[in-house]
C-alpha positions in Angstrom: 176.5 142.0 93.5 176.1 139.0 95.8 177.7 138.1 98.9 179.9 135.0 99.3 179.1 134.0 102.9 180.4 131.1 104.3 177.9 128.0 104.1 178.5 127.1 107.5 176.9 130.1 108.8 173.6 129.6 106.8 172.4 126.6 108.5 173.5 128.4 111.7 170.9 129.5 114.4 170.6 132.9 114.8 172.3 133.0 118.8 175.2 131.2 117.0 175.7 134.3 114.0 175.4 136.7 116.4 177.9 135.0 118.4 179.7 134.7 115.6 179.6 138.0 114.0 179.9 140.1 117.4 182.6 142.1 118.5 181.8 142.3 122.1 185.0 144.6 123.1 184.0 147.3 120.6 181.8 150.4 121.6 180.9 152.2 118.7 179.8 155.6 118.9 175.9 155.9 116.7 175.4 159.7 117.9 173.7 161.2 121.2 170.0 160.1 120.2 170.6 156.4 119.6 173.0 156.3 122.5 170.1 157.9 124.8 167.5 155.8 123.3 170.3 152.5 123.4 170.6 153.5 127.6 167.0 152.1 128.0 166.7 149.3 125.4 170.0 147.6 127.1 168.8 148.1 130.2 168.3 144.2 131.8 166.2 145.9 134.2 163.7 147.6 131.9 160.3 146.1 130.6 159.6 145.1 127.1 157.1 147.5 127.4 159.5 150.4 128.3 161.9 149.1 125.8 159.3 149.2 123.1 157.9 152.9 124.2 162.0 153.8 124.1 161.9 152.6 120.6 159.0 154.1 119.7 159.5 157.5 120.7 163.5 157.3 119.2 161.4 156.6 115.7 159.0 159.8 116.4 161.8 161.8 116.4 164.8 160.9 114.4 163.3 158.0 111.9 163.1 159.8 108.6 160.1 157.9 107.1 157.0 160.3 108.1 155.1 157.5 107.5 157.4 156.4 110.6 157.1 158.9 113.2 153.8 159.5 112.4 152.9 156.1 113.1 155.2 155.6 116.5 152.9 158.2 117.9 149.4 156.7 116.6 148.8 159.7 114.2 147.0 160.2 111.6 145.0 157.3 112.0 147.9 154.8 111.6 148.3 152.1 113.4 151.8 150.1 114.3 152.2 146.5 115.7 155.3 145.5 117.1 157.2 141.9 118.3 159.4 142.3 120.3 162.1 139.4 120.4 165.2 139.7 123.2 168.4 138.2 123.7 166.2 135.6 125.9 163.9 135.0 122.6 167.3 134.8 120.7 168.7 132.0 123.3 165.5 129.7 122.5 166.8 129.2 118.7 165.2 129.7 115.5 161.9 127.8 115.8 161.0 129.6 118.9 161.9 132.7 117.1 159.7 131.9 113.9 156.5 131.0 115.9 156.9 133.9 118.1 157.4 136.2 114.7 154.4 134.3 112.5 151.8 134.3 115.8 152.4 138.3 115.3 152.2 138.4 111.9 148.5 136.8 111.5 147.5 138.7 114.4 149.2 142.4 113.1 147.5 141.0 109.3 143.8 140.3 111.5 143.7 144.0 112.7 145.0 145.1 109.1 142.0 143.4 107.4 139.5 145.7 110.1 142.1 148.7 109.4 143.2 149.3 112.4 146.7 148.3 111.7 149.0 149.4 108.5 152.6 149.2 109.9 154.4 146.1 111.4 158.3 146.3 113.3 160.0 142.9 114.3 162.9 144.1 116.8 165.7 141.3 117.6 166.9 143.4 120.4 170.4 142.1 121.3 173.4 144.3 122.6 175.5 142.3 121.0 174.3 143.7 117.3 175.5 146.5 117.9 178.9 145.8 117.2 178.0 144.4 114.0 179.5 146.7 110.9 178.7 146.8 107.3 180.5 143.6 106.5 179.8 139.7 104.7 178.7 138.9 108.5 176.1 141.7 109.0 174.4 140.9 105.2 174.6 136.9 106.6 172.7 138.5 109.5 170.2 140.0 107.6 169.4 137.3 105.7 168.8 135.2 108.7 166.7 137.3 110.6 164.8 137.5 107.1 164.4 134.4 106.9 162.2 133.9 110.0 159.7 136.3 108.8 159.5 135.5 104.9 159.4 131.8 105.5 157.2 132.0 101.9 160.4 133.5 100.2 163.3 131.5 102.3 165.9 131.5 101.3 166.0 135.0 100.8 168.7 136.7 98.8 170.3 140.4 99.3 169.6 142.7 96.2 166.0 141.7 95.7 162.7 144.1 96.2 160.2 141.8 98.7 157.1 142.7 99.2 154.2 141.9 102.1 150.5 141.6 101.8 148.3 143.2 104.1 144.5 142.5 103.9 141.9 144.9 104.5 137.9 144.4 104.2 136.4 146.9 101.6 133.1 145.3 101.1 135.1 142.5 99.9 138.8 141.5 101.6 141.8 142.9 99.6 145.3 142.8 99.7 147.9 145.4 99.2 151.4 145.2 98.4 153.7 146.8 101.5 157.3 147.1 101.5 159.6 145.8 103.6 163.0 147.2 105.1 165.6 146.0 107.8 167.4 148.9 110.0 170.3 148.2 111.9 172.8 150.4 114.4 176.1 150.3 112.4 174.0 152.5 109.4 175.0 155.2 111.7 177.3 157.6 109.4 177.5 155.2 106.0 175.6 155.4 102.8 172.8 153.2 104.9 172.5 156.1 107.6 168.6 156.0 106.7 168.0 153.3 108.0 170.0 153.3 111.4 168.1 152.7 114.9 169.0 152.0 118.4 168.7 148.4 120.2 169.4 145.5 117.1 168.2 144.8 114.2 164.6 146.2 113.4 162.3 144.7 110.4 160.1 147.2 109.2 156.8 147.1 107.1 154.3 149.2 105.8 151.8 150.1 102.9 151.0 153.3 102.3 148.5 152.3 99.9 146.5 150.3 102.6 146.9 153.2 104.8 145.5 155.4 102.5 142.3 153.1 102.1 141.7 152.9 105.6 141.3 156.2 105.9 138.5 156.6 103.7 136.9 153.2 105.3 136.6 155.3 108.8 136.1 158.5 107.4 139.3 160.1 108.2 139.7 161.4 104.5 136.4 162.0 102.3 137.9 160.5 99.1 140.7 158.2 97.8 142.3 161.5 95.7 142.4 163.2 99.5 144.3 159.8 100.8 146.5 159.3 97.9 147.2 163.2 98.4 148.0 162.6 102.1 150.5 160.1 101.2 152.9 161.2 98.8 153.0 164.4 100.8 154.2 161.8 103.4 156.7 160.4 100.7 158.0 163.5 99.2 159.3 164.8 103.2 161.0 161.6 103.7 162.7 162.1 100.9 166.1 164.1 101.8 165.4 163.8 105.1 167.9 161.4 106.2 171.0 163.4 106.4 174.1 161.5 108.0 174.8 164.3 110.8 177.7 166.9 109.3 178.0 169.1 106.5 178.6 168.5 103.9 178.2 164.8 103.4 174.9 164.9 101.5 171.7 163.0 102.3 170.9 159.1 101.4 168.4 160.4 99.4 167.1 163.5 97.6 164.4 164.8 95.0 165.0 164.5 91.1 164.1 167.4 89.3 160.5 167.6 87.4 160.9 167.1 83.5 158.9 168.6 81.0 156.9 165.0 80.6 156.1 165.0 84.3 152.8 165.7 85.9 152.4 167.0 89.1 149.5 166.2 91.1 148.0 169.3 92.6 149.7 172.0 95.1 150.1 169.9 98.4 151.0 172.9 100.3 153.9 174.8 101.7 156.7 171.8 101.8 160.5 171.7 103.7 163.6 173.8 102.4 164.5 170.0 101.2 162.3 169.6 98.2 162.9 171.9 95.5 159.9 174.3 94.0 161.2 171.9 90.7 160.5 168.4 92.3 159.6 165.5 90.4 156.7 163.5 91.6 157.7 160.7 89.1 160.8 159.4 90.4 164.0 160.0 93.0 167.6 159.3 93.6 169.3 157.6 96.6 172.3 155.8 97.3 170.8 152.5 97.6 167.6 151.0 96.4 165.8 151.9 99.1 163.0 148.9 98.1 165.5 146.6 98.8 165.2 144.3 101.3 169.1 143.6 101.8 170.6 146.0 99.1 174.2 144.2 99.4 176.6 147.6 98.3 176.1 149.5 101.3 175.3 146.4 103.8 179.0 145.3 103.5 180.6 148.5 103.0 178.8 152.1 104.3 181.6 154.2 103.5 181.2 157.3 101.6 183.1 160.0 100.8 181.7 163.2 101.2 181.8 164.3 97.2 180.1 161.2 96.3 182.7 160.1 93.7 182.7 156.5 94.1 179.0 156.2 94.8 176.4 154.2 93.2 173.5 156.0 92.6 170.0 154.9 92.1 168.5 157.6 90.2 164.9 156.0 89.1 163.6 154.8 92.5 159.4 155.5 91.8 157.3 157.8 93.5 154.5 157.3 90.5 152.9 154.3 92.4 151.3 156.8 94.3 148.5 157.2 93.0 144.6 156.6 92.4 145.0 155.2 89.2 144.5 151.5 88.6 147.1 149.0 86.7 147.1 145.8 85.2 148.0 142.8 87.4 150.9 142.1 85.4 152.0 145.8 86.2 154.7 146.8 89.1 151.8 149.2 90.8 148.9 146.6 91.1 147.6 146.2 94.5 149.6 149.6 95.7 146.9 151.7 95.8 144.0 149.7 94.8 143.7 146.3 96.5 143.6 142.5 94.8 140.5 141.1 95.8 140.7 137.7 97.7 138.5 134.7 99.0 138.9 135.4 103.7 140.4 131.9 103.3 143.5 133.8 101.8 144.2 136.7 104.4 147.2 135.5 105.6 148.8 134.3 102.2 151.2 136.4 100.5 151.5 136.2 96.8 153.3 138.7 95.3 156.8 137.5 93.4 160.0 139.3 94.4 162.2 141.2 91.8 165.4 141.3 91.7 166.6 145.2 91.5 168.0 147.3 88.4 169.5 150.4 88.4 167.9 151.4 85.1 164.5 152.6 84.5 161.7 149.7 84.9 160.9 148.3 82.0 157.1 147.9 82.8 156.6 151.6 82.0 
């Protein structure tokens, strides 16, 4: 489904959307943690740096990605860069914006390549987003703010799968494909509640793949089967772990059963009441297609009802790709877990296609 937005308001600078698309009377209510965490980010008088820690330590706790919170806290040997852009940044228009986001993009992609970086946040931190709701003006945000960052892929259209490329030397410089996400207050309590956070709207990236390598280049894991291992043990304990807050509205996401044709890899250990004895390691369900950069369904509407009953359901979203197992290039998985080798001239080029999403098996299988 897309979203008829006014033209107008593409061609509009971002402080001029958010002017646009604010409701600066409202005070909506996102839950004691993002209201704590929202205390400090909105605070005039606090630092970027504080702000960012605040942010940081909000994702630690109450971000359901492991990958996430494991990250906010340096763990594990992964690595997050952050720029940070405020209502000042906002002010200075779109070009300012886009310098300031691209300048921290090569840099974040420079300590990839030497693996000392894997994930990447862009926070617009404005007040006034937060009285953005799931509406035709919050997707128009979205798409914007996208924009700045995938100036490869601009314009950039809701209900399609982007992906980033993150280089990383291996005896020879590689890419690997990394996913990319957009979080946003007003997810609080809607079939998006996954990806709420505190402060604005947050861009998130990361490659569990290029992760996974890195640890084997510094010695953190002895062999690509223990990294691989490592991260879908990450990926299965996201998954059902971003529960909107009150019995007994489910989860935005939650573990298929294994089939008979599924193969598990081996016994990763005791895991969280969460994932069934049963789980599949092939594939998952969620509301939304949580691979989506701007999955349009629940960005203009979050409401669910607690038995589901008008839900879409996305019931063949991959786990698969996690693995040590190498594809063609024309496959969906290349450059996941094994990198595409590249020429140092390349680092900062991205060149994977995007995909528009299907709610149907993929058809590369």
């Amino acid at each position: 489904m897309l979203v008829e937005c006014p033209e107008a308001s593409l061609s509009m600078p971002l402080h001029a959307l958010i002017d646009a698309s604010s409701n600066p009377g409202s005070a909506p209510d996102f839950g004691s943690d993002i209201d704590a965490a929202n205390a400090v980010l909105l605070d005039a008088d606090k630092t970027r740096e504080e702000k960012c820690r605040a942010l940081l330590a909000w994702i630690a706790r109450h971000q359901p990605c492991l990958f996430g919170r494991l990250g906010s806290r340096g763990l594990h040997g992964i690595g997050i860069n952050v720029c940070w852009l405020d209502h000042e940044d906002i002010a200075k228009g779109d070009l300012h914006l886009q310098h300031k986001i691209q300048g921290a993009r090569r840099e974040w992609k420079r300590q990839a390549a030497a693996g000392k970086a894997h994930g990447f946040l862009i926070m617009f931190n404005d007040a006034r987003l937060l009285t953005v709701k799931p509406s035709a003006a919050l997707v128009a945000l979205c798409e914007k703010i996208a924009d700045l960052y995938l100036i490869e892929h601009a314009p950039v259209e809701p209900d399609v799968i982007y992906t980033e490329a993150i280089p990383l030397e291996l005896g020879e410089l590689t890419l690997f494909k990394a996913g990319i996400n957009i979080f946003y207050p007003t997810a609080h309590r809607t079939r998006h509640h996954d990806r709420r956070c505190p402060g604005g709207l947050l861009i998130s990236v990361n490659s569990p793949g290029h992760w996974a390598n890195s640890l084997v280049k510094h010695g953190l894991a002895p062999t690509l089967t223990e990294a691989v291992d490592r991260a879908m043990d990450n990926a299965l304990r996201s998954i059902g772990n971003g529960g909107m807050g009150s019995a007994p509205t489910p989860t935005c996401t939650w573990h298929n059963r294994q089939s008979d044709t599924d193969e598990k890899r081996r016994n990763l250990g005791k895991m969280p009441f969460y994932i069934p004895k049963d789980h599949s390691q092939r594939d998952y369900t969620a509301l939304y297609h949580t691979d989506v950069l701007i999955p349009t369904d629940v960005t203009l509407d979050g409401e669910v009802d607690p038995e589901l009953s008008g839900a879409e359901q996305w019931k063949h979203l991959i786990l698969d790709y996690i693995t040590e197992e190498r594809f063609p290039t024309t496959h969906v998985n290349y450059a996941l877990f094994h990198g595409h080798p590249i020429p140092p001239e390349a680092m900062f080029h991205n060149p994977w296609p995007p995909r528009r999403a299907s709610n149907s098996p993929l058809a590369e299988y």
